[in-house]
N, C-alpha and C positions, 0 to 999 in steps of 0.2 A: 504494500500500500504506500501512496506515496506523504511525503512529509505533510503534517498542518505547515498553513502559511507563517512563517516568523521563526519556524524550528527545522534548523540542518539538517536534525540525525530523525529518524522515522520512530523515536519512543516520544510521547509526550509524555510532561510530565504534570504528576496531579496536585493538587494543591496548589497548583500559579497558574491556571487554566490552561493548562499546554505548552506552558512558556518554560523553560530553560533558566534554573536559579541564577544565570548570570545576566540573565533578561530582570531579574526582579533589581537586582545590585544596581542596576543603569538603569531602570525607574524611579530607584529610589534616589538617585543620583540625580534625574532629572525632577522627582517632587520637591528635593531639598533646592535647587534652582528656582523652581517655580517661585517656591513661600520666600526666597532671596528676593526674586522682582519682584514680588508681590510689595515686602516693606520694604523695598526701595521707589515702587513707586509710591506709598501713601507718604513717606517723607520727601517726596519729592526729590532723591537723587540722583535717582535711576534712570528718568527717560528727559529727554531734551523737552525743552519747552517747545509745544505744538507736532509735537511729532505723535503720527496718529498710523494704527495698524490698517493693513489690506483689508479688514473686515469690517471695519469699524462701518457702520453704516452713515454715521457723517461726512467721513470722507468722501462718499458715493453721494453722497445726496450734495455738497458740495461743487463734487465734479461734473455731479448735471447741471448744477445752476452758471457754473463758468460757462459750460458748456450755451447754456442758452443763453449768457450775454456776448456770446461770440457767433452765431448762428445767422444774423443781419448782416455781418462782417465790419461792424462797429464796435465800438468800447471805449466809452466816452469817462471819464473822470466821474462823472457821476453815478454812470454803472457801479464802475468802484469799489466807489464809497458803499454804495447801498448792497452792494455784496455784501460788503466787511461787517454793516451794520445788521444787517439779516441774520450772517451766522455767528456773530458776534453777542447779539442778540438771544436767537433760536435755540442757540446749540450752549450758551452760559462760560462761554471764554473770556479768557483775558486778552490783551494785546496781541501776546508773543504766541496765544496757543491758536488766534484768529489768522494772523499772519503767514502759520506754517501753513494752517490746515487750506489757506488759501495757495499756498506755494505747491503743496503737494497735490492740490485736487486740480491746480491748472497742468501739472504735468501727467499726469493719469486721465485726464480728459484727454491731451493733446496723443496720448498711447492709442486712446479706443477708435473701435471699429463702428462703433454705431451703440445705442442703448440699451441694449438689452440688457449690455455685462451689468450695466449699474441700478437699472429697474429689477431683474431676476435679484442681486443681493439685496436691494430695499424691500421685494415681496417677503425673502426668508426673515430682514430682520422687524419691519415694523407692523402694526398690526394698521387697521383701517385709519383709526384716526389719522395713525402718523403716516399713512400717505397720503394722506389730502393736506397735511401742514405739508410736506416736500410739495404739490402740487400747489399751493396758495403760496410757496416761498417762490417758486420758478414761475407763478402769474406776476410777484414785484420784483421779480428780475426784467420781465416780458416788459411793465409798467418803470422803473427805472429810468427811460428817459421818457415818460409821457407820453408813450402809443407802442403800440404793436405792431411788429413787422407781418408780415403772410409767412415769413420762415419760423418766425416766433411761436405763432398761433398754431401753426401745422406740428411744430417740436411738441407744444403744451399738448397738442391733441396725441398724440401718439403717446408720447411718455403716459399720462394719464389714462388712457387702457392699457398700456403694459403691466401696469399701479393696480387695474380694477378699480379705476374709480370713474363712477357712472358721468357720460355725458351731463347729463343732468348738474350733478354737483361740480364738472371742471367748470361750467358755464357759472353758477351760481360762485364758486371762488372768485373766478375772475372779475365778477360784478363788486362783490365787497371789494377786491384790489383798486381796480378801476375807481370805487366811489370814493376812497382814501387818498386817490392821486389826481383826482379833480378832472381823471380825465372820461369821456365819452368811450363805455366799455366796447361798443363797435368799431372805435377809430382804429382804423389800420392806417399803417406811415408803408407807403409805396416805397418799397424796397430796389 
């Protein structure tokens, strides 16, 4: 018969589920690491300021919003700002963690092939609410310079069934967006 996956020789062994007592020595080697980063990062030693893992699902939701102030082929100083102030805001950062998490989701945007990679991780990580906030965040990014492109509105639309979230409610986001930025939720800006 042939080997369990993770074990050379064809005996498992019992009491470590199959694993190889030198397999427990390197877990337990990698638990003692773990609980390391763990209180390194509650004291804050451990990890740089703004620096944010592949999974984190901010950074994804980040990288869609760079992504849809670049999508008109503009990016205006106000854009920006109201990035910075969005997930600065949204997401409960400080400067330097808004900063990074801006730096690393404009280069993980500039990687991707299209949105799915970053909608598929937001389905696994947020539950309904929280993708109608990533959808109401990417309407005042759309609203950031006061109208809406046709590439804008077609990205909202897309991303937001990717999300599952009903026609109905991308529509009604957008209007609260819209009615906060004084502007006319129809205006499209002719691309």
């Amino acid at each position: 018969t042939p080997a369990p996956a993770g074990c050379k020789s064809g005996r498992q062994h019992l009491f470590t589920g199959g694993r190889r007592p030198s397999d427990a020595v390197e877990a337990g080697g990698e638990m003692l690491e773990a609980i390391r980063t763990f209180f390194s990062d509650i004291s804050g030693n451990g990890k740089q300021a703004g620096k944010f893992d592949d999974g984190d699902y901010r950074l994804t939701a980040a990288a869609l919003l760079v992504h849809a102030l670049h999508i008109d082929g503009e990016l205006s100083a106000v854009e920006r700002a109201k990035l910075r102030a969005v997930l600065k805001y949204r997401f409960n950062l400080d400067d330097a963690a808004t900063d990074g998490l801006i730096e690393e989701a404009t280069v993980i945007e500039g990687e991707a092939v299209d949105v799915f990679r970053f909608t598929s991780l937001l389905n696994r990580s947020l539950d309904e609410e929280g993708r109608l906030r990533i959808v109401e965040m990417m309407w005042e990014m759309a609203y950031a310079d006061g109208r809406v492109s046709e590439f804008e509105d077609n990205l909202l639309w897309r991303v937001a069934d990717l999300l599952g979230v009903s026609s109905r409610d991308r529509i009604l986001l957008r209007q609260q967006v819209a009615s906060t930025t004084r502007t006319d939720p129809r205006a499209l800006k002719r691309s």
